[in-house]
Backbone as a chain_set.jsonl record, in Angstrom:
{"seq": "XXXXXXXXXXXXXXXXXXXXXXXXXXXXXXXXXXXXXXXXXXXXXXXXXXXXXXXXXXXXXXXXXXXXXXXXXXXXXXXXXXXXXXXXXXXXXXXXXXXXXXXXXXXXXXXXXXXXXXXXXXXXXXXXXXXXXXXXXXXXXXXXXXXXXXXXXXXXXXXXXXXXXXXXXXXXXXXXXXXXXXXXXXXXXXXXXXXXXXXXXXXXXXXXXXXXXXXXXXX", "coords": {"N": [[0.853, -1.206, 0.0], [0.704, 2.587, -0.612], [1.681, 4.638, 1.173], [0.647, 7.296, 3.051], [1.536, 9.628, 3.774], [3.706, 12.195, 2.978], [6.978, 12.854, 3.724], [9.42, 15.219, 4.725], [11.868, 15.261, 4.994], [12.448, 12.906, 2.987], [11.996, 13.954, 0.966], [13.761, 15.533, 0.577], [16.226, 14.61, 0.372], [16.319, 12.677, -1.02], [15.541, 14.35, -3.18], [18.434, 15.523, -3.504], [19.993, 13.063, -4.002], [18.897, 12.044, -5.882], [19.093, 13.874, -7.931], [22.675, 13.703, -7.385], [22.817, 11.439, -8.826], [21.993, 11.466, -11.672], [23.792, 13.489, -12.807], [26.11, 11.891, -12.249], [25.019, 9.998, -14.176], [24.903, 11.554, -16.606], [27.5, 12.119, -16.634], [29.19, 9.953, -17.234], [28.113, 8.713, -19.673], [28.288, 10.545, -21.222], [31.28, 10.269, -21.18], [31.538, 7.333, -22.536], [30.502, 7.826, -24.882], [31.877, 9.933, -26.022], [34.443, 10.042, -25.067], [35.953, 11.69, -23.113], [35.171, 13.214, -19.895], [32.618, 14.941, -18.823], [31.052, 17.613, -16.878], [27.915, 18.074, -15.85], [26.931, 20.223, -14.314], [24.608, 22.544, -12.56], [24.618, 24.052, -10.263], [26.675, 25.927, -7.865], [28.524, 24.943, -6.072], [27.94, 22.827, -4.781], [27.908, 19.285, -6.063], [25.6, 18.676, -8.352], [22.782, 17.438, -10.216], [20.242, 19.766, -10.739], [18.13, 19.236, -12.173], [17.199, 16.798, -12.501], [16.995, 16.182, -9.668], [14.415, 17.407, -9.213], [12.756, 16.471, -11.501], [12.268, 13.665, -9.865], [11.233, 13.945, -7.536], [9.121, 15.027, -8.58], [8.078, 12.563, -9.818], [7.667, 10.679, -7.305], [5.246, 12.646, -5.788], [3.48, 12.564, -7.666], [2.909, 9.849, -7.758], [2.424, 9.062, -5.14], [0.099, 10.593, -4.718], [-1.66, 9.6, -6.472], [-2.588, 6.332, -5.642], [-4.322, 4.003, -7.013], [-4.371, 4.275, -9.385], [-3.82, 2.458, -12.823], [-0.555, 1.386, -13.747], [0.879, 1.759, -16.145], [-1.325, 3.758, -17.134], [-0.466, 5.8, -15.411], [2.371, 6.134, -15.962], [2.292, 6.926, -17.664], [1.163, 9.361, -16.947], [2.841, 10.884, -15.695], [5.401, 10.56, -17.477], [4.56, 12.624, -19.113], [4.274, 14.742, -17.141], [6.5, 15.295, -16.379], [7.996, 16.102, -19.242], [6.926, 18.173, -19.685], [7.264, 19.632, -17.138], [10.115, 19.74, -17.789], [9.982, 21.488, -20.366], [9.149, 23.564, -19.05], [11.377, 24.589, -17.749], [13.189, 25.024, -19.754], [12.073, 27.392, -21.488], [12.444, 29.274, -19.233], [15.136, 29.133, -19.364], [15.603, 29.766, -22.298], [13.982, 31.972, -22.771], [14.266, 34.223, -20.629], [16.98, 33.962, -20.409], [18.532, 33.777, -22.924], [19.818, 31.283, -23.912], [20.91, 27.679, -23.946], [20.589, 24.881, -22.652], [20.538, 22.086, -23.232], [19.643, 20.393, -26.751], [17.289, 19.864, -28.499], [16.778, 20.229, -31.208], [17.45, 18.915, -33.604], [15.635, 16.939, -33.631], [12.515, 14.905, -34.721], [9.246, 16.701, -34.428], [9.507, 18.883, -32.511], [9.408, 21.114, -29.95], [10.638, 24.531, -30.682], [13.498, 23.424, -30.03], [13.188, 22.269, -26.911], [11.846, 20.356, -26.448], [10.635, 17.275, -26.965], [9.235, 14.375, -29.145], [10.504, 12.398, -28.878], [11.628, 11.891, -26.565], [9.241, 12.616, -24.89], [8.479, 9.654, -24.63], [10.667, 8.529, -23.891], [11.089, 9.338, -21.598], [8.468, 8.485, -20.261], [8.478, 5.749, -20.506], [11.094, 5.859, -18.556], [9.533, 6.387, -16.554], [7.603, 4.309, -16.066], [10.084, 2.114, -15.397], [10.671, 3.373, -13.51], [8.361, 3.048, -11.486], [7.865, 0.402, -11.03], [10.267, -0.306, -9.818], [9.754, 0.815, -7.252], [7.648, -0.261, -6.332], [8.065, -2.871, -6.23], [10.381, -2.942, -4.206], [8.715, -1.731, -2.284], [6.88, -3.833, -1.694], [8.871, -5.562, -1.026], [9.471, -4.837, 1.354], [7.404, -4.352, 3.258], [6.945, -7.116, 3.508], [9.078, -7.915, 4.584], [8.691, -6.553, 6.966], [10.463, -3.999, 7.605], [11.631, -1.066, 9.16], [12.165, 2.236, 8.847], [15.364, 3.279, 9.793], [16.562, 4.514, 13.683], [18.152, 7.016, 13.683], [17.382, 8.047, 11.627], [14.706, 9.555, 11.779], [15.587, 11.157, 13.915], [16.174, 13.726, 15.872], [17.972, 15.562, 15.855], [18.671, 14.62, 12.678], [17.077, 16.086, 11.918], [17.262, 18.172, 11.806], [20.004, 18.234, 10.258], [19.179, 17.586, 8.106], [17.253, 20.2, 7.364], [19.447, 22.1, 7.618], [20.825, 21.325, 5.602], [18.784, 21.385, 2.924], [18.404, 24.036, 2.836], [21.108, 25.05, 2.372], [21.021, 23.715, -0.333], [19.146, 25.208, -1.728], [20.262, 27.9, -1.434], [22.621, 27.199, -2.914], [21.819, 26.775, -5.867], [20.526, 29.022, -6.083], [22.417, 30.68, -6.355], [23.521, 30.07, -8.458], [22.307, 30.176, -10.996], [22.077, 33.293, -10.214], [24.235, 33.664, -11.112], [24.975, 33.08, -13.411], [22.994, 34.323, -15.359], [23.815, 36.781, -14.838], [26.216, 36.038, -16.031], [25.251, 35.945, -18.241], [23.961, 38.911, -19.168], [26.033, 40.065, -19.312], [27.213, 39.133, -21.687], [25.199, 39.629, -23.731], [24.964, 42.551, -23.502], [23.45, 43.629, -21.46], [22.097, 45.635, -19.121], [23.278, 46.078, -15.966], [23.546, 46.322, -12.53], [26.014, 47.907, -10.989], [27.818, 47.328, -8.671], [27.034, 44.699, -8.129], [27.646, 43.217, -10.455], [30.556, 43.001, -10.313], [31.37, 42.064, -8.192], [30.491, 39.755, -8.012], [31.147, 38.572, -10.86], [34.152, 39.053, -10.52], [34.91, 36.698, -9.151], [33.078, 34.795, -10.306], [34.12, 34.372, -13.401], [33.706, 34.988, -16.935], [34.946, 32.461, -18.507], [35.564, 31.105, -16.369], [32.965, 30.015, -15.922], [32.18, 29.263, -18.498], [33.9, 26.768, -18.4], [32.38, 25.803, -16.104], [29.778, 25.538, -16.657], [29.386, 23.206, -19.36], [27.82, 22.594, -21.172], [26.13, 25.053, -22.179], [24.377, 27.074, -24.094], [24.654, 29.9, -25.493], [22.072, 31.31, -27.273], [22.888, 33.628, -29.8]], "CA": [[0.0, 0.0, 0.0], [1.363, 3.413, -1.019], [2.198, 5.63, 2.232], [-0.092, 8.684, 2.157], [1.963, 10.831, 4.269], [4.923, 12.691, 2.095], [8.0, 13.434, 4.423], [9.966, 16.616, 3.955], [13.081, 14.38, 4.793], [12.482, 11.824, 2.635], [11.874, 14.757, -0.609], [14.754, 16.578, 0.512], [17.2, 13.334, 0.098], [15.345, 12.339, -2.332], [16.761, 15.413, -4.124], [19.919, 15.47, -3.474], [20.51, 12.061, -4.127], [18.478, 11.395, -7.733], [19.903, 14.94, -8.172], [23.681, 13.472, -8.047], [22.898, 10.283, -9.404], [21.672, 12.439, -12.489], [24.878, 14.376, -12.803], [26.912, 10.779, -12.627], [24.826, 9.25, -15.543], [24.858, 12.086, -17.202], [28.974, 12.337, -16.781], [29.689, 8.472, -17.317], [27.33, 8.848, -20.55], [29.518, 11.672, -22.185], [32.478, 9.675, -21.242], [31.115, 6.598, -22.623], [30.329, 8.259, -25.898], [33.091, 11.256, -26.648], [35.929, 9.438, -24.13], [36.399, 12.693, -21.688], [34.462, 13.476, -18.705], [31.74, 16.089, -18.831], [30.059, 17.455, -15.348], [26.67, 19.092, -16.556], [26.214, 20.678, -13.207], [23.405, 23.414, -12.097], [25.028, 24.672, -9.337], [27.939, 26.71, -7.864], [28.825, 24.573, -4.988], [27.464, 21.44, -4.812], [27.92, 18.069, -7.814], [24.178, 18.282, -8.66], [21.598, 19.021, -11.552], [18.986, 20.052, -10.037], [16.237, 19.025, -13.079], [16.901, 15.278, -12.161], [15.881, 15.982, -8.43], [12.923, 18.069, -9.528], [11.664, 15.209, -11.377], [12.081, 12.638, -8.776], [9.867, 14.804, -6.757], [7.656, 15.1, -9.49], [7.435, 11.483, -9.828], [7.15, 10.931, -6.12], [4.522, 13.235, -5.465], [2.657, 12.203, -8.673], [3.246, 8.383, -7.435], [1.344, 9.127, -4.02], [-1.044, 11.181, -5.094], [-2.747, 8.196, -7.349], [-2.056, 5.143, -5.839], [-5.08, 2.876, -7.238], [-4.264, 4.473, -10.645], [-3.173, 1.659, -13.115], [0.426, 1.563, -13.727], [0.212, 2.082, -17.392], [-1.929, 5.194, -17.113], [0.405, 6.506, -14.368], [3.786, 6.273, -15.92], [1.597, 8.632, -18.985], [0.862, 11.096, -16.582], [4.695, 11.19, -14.997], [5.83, 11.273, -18.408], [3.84, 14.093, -19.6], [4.443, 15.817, -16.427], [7.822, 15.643, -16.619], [8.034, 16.815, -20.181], [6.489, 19.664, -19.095], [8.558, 20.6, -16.332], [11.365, 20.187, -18.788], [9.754, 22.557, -21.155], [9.044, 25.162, -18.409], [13.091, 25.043, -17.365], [13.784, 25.101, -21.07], [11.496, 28.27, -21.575], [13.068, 30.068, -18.493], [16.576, 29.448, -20.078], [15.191, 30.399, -23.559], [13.535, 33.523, -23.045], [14.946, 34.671, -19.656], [18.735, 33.782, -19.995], [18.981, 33.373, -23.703], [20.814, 30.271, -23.321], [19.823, 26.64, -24.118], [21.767, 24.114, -22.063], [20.146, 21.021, -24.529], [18.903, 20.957, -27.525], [16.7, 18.445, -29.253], [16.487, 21.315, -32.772], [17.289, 18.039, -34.74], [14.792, 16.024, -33.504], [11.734, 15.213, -34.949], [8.431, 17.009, -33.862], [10.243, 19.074, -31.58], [8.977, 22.171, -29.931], [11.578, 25.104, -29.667], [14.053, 22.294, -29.346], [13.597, 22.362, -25.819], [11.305, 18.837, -26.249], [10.442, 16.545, -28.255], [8.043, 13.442, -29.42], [11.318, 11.402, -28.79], [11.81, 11.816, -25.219], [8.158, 12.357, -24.189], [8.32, 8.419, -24.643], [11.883, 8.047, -22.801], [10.092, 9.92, -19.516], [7.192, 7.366, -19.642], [9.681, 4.42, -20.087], [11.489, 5.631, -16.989], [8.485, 7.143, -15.218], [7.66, 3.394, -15.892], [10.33, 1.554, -14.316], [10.701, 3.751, -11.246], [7.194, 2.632, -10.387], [8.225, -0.925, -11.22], [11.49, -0.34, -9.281], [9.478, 1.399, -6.36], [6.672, -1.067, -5.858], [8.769, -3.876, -5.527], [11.115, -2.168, -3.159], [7.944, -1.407, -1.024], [6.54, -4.874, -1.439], [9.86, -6.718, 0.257], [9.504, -3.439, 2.986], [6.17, -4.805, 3.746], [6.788, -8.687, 3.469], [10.195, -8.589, 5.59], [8.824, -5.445, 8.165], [10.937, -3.531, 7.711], [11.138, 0.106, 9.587], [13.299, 3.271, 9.328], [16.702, 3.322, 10.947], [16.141, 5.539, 14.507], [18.99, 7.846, 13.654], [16.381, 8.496, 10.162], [13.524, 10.341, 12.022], [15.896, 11.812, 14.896], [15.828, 15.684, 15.726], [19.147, 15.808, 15.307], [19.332, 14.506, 11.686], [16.02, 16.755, 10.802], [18.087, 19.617, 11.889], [21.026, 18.417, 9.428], [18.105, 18.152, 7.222], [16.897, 21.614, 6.801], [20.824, 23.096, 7.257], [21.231, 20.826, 3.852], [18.212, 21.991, 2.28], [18.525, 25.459, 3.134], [22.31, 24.804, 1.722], [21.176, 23.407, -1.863], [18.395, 26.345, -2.249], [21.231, 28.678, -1.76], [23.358, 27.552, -4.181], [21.054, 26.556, -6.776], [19.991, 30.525, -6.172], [23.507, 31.287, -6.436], [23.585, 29.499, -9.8], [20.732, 30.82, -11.713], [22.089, 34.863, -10.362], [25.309, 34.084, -11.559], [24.206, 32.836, -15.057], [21.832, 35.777, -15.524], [24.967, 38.054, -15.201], [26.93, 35.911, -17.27], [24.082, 36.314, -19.939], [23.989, 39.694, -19.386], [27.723, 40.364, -20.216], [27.059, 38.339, -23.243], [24.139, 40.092, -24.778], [25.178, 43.576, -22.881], [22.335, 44.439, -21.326], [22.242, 46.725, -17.928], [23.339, 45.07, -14.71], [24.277, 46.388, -11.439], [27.609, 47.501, -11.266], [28.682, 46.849, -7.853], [26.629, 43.329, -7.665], [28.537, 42.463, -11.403], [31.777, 43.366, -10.202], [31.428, 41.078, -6.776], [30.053, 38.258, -9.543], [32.7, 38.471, -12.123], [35.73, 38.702, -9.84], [34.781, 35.306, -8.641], [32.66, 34.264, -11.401], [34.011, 34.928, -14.752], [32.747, 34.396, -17.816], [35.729, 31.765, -18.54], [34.642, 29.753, -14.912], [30.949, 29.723, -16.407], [31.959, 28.468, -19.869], [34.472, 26.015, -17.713], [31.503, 24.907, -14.944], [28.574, 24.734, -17.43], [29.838, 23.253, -20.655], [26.59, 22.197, -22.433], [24.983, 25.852, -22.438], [25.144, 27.711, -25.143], [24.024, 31.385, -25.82], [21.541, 31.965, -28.679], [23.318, 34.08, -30.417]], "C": [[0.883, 1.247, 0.0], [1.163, 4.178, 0.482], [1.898, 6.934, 1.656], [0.266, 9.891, 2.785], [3.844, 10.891, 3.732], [6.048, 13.45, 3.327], [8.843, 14.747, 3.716], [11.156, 15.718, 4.148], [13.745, 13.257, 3.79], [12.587, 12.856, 1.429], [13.187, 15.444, -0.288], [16.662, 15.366, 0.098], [17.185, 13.115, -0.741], [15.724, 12.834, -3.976], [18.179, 15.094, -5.114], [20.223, 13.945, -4.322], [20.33, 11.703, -5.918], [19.393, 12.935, -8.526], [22.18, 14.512, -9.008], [23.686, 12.076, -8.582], [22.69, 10.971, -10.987], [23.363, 12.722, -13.345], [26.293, 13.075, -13.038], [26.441, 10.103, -13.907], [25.115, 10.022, -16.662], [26.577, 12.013, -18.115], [29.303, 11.036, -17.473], [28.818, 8.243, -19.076], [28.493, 9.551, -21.379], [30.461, 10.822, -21.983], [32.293, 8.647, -22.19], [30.965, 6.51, -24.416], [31.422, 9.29, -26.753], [34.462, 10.551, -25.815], [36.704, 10.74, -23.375], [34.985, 12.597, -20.759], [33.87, 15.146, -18.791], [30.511, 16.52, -17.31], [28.572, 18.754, -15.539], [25.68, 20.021, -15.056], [25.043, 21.399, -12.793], [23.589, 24.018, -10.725], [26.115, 25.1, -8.802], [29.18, 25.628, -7.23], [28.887, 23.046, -5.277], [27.775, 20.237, -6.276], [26.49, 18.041, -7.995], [23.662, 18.967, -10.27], [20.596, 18.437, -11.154], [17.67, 19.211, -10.781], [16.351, 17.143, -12.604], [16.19, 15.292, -10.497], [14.624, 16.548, -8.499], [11.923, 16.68, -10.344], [11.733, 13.933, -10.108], [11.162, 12.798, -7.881], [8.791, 14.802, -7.132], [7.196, 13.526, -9.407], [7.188, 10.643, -8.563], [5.791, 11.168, -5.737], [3.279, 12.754, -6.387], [2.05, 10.292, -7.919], [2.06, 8.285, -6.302], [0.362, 9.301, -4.114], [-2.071, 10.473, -5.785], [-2.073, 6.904, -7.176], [-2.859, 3.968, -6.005], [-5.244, 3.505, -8.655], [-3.315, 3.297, -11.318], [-1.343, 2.366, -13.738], [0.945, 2.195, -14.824], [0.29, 3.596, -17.63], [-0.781, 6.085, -16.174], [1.561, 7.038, -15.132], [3.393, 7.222, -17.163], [1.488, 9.213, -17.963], [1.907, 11.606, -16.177], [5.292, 11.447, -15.991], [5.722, 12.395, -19.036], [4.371, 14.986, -18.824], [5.754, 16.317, -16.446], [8.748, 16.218, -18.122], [7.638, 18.146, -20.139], [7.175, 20.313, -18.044], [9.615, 20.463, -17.344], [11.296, 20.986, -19.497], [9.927, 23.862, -20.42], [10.188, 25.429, -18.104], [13.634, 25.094, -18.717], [13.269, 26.595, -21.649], [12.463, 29.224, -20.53], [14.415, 30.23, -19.234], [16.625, 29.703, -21.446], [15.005, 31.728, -23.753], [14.029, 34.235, -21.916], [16.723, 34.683, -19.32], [19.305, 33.823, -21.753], [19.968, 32.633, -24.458], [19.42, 29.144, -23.73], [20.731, 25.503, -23.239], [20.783, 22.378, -22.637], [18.912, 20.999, -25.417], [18.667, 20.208, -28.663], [16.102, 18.941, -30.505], [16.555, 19.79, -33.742], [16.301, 16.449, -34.672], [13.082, 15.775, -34.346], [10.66, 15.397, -33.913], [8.975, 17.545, -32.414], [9.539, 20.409, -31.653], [10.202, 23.209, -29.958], [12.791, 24.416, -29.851], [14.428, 21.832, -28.018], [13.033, 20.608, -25.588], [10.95, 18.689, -26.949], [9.894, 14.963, -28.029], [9.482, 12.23, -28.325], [11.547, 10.844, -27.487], [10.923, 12.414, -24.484], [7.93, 10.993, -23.844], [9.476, 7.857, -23.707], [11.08, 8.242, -21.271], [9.124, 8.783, -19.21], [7.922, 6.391, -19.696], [9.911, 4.507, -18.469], [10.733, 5.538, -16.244], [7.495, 5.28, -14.847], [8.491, 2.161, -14.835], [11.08, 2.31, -13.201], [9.532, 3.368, -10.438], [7.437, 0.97, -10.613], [9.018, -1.301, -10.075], [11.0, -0.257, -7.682], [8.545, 0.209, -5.597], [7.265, -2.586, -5.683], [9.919, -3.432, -4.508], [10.13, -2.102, -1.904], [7.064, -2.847, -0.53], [7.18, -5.581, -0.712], [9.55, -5.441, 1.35], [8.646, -4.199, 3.289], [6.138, -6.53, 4.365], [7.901, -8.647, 4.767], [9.605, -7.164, 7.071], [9.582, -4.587, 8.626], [11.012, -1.934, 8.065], [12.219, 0.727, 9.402], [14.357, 3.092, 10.315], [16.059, 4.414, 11.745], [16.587, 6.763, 13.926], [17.896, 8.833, 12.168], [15.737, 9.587, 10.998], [13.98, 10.832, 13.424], [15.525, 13.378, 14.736], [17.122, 16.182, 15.223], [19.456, 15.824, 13.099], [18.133, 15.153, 11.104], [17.016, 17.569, 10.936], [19.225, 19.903, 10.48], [20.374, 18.599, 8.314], [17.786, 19.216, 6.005], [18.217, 22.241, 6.679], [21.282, 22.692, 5.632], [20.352, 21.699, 2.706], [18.456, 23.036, 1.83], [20.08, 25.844, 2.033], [22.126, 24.773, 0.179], [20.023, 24.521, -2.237], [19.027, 27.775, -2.597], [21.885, 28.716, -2.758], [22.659, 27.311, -5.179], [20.245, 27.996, -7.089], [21.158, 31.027, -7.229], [23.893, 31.407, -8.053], [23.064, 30.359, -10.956], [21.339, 33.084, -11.781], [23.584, 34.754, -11.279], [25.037, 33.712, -12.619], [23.2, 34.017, -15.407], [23.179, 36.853, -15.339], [25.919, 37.794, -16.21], [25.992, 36.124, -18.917], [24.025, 37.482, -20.311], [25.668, 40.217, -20.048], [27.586, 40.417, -21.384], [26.398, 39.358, -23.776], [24.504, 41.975, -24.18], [24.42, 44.067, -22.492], [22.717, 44.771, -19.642], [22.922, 46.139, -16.858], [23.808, 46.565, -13.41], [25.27, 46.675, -11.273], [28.271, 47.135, -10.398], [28.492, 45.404, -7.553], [27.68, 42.365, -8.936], [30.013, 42.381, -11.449], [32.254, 42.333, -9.09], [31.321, 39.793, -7.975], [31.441, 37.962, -10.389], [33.788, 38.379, -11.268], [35.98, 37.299, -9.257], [34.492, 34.259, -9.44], [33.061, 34.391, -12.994], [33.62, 34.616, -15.69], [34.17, 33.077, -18.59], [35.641, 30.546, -17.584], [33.617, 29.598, -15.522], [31.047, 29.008, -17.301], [32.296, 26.87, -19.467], [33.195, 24.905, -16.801], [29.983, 24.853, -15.909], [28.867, 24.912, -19.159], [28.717, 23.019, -21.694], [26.133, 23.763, -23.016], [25.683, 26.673, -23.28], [24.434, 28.904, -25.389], [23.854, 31.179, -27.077], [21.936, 32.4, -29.844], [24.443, 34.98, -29.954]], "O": [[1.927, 1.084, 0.63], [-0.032, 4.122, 0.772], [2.302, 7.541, 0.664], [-0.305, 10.966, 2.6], [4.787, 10.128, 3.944], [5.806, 14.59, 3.724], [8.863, 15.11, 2.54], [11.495, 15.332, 3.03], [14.901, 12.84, 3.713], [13.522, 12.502, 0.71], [13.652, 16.008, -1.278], [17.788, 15.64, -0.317], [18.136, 13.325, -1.495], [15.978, 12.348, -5.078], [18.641, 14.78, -6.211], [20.778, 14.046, -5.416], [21.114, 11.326, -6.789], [20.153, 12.883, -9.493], [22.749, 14.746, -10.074], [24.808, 11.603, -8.764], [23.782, 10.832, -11.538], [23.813, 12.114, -14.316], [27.245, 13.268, -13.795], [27.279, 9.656, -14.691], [25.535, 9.468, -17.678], [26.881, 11.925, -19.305], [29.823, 11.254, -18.568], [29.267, 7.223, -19.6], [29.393, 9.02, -22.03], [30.628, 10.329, -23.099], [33.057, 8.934, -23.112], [31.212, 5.519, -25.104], [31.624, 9.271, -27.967], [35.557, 10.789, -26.324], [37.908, 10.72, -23.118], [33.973, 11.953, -21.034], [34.513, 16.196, -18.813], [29.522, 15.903, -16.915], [28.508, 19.967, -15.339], [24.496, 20.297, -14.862], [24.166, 20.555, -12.607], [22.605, 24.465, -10.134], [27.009, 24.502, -9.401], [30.324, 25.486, -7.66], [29.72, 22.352, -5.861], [27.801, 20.665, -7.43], [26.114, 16.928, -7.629], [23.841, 19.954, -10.983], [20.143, 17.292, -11.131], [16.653, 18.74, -10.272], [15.331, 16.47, -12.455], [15.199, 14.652, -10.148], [13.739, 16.099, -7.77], [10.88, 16.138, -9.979], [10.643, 13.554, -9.679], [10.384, 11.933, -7.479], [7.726, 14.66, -6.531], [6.076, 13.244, -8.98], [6.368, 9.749, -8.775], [5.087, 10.224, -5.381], [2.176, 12.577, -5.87], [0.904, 9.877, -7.741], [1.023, 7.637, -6.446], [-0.499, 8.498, -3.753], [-3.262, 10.759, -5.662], [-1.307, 6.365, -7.974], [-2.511, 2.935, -5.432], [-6.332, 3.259, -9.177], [-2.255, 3.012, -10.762], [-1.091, 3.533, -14.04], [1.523, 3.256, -14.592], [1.173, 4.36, -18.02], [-0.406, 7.167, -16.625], [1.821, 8.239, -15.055], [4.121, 8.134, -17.557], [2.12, 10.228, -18.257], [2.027, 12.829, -16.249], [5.919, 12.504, -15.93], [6.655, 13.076, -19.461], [4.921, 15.973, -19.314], [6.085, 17.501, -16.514], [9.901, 16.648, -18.08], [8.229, 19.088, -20.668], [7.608, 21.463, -18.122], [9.954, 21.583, -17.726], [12.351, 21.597, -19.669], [10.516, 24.877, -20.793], [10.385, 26.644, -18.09], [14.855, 25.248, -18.696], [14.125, 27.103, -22.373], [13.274, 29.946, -21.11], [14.771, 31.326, -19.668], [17.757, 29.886, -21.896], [15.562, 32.486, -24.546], [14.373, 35.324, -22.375], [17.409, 35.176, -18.424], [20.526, 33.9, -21.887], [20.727, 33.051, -25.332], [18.195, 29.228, -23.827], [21.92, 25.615, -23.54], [20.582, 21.681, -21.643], [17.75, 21.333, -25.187], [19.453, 19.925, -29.567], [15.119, 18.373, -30.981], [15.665, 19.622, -34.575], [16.29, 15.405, -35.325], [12.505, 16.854, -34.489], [10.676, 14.782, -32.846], [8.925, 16.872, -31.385], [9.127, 20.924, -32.693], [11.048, 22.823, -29.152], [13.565, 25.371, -29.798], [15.469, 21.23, -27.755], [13.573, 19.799, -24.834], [10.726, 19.519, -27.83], [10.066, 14.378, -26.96], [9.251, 11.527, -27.341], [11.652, 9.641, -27.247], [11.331, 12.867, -23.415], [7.242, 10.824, -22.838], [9.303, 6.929, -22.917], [10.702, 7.543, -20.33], [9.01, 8.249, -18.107], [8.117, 5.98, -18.553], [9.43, 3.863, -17.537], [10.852, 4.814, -15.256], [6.917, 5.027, -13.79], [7.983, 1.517, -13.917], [11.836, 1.921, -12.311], [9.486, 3.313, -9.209], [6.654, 0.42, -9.839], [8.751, -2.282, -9.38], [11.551, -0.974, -6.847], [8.748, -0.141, -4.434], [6.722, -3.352, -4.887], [10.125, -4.501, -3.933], [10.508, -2.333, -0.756], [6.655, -3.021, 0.618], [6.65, -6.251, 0.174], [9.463, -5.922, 2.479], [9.197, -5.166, 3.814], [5.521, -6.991, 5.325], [7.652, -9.249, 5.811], [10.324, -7.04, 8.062], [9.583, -4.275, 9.816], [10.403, -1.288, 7.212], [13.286, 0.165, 9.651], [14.178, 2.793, 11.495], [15.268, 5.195, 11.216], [15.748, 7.611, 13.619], [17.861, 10.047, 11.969], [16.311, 10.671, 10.898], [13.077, 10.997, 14.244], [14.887, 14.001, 13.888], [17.289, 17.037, 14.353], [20.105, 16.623, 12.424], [17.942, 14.952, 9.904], [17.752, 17.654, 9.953], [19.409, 20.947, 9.855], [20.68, 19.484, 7.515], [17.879, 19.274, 4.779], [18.341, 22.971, 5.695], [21.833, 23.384, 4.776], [20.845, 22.443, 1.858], [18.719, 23.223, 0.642], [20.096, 26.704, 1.152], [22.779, 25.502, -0.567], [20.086, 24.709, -3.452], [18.689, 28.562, -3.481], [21.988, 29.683, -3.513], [23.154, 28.168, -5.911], [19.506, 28.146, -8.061], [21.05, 31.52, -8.352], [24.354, 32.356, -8.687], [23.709, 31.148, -11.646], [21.171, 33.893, -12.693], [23.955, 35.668, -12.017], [24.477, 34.74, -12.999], [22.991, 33.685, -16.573], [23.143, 37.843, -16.071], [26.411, 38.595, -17.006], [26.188, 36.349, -20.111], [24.011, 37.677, -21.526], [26.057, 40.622, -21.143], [27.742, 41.389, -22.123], [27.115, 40.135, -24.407], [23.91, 42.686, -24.991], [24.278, 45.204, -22.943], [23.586, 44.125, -19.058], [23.24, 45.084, -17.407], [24.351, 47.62, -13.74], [25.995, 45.682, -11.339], [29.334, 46.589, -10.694], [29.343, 44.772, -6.927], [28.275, 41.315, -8.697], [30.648, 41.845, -12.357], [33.384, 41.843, -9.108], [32.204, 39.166, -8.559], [32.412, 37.208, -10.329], [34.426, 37.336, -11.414], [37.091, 36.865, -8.952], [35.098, 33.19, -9.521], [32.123, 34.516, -13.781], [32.893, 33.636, -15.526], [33.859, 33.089, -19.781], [35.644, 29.354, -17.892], [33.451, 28.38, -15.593], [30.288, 28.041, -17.354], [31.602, 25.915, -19.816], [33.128, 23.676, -16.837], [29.176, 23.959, -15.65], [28.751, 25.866, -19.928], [28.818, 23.267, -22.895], [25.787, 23.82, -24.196], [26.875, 26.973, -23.359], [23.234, 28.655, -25.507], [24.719, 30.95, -27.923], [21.568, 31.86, -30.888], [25.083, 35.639, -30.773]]}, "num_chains": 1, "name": "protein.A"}
C-alpha cells in the first residue's frame, strides 16, 4: 500500500541524491560516448543538476497522489508531467537567460528544441520503471517489516536536514544569479555595477563556460 503521508526528509534526500545520481549518468554517458568526462552541473557549490531531483519529486509526489491508478496510465501522466517541467526550465533558459543548455532542434516534432516526441516516450519508459522499481522495493519493505533506521527520524538529523536543504536552495539561487549576469555580459544588457563586479571577480565568464559546458548562448 502506497504511504499517504509525504516526508519533507524523505523529498529533501530524495533530491539530493536522484539529483547526483543524475549528474553521474549524465557524466559516465559523455564519457562513454566522446571518451572525456563532462560534469553538466546546475550549481555553484554542490555536484548536482537540479532538473533530475525536480523530477524525482515530481514522480514521487505524482506516485502518491494516485495510488489505485493503473500503472500504465500513471507512468503517462509522470511522463507528460515531466516533459512539461522540462519545457518550463527550457522556456526560463530560452527567453529569460537566452541560453539553451540542450537541444533536441534536430529532432523530430520538436517544440523550440527544448522537447520533443522522442523523449516524451523516454520519460514514460522511466516514469515506468521507477514505479516498477518502487513497488517492488515497497513490497519486500512490507513482506520482511521492515522500519526506518532511529537515527532516520531523529531531531538531530532533521536539523542536518533543513541546514542541507537550506544549503542546496542557496546555491542553486547562487547558480541561476550568476548565469543571468553571465548572460547579461554576453548580450550587454544593464546590470548592477557593484553586484557584477562582486560576480565576475569570482565568477568569470571563462569559470561559467568552464563549470557549465553544455549551455550555449543563442546568439
Amino acid at each position: 500500500m502506497t504511504e499517504k503521508r509525504i516526508r519533507f526528509i524523505d523529498i529533501v534526500w530524495m533530491f539530493f541524491f536522484c539529483s547526483l545520481i543524475g549528474l553521474l549518468s549524465e557524466g559516465f554517458y559523455t564519457l562513454y560516448l566522446t571518451g572525456h568526462w563532462e560534469s553538466h552541473v546546475i550549481t555553484m557549490l554542490i555536484p548536482i543538476c537540479p532538473i533530475y531531483g525536480l523530477g524525482s519529486v515530481l514522480f514521487y509526489y505524482i506516485d502518491h497522489s494516485l495510488p489505485h491508478v493503473n500503472i500504465i496510465f500513471k507512468s503517462i501522466i509522470i511522463g507528460t508531467a515531466a516533459t512539461l517541467m522540462e519545457f518550463l526550465c527550457g522556456l526560463l533558459l530560452y527567453y529569460g537567460y537566452g541560453m539553451r543548455a540542450w537541444d533536441y532542434t534536430g529532432a523530430r516534432f520538436n517544440i523550440l528544441g527544448i522537447i520533443c516526441l522522442e523523449f516524451l516516450f523516454c520519460w514514460m519508459l522511466f516514469a515506468f520503471g521507477y514505479l516498477v522499481v518502487v513497488r517492488g522495493f515497497r513490497k519486500i519493505a512490507e513482506n520482511k517489516k521492515l522500519e526506518r533506521p532511529a537515527w532516520f527520524t531523529s531531531d538531530a538529523f532533521r536539523i542536518i536536514t533543513i541546514i542541507f536543504a537550506v544549503i542546496m536552495v542557496v546555491d542553486i539561487i547562487s547558480a541561476f544569479v550568476n548565469i543571468k549576469f553571465w548572460s547579461a555580459r554576453h548580450y550587454g544588457n544593464p546590470v548592477d555595477k557593484k553586484v557584477e563586479q562582486l560576480v565576475e571577480n569570482k565568477f568569470d565568464d571563462e569559470y561559467m563556460r568552464d563549470r557549465f559546458v553544455e549551455w550555449r548562448f543563442l546568439k
